[in-house]
N, C-alpha and C positions, 0 to 999 in steps of 0.2 A: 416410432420416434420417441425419443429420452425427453422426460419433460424438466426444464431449466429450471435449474434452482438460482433464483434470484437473486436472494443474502446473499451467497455465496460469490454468484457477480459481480455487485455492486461493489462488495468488498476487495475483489480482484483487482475491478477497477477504480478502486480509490488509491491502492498499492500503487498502481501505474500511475496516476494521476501523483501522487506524493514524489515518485522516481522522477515526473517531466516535473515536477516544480524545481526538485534541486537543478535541472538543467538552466532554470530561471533563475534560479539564486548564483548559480555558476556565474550567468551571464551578468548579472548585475554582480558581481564582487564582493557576495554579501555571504562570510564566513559563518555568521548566527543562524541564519535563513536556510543554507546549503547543511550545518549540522543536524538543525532543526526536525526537518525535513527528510534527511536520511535516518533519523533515529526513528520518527511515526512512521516511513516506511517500514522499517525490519519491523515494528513493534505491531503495526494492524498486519504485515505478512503472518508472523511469530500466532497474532489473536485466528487470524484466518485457519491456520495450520493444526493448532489447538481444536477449536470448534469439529475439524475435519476429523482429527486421530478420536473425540470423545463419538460420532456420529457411529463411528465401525465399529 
């Protein structure tokens, strides 16, 4: 069995967790909240991705 690497998780799941907010920012109308928000997702993906290519 592969043992889980948890930073790498957490961080996963912060990506998602930043993508469902814009869905909240969506629903509320809120154009600052919804840029906000998709700009920390690409940029903790972007950190996520980085960390991943220096590990190889």
């Amino acid at each position: 069995m592969k043992n889980i690497n948890i930073p790498m998780l957490l961080l996963a799941m912060l990506v998602i967790l930043m993508f469902i907010a814009v869905g909240v920012a969506i629903a509320f109308r809120n154009v600052w909240l919804i840029l906000l928000f998709i700009i920390l997702g690409f940029a903790i993906m972007g950190y996520g991705i980085s960390l991943k290519r220096k590990r190889k």
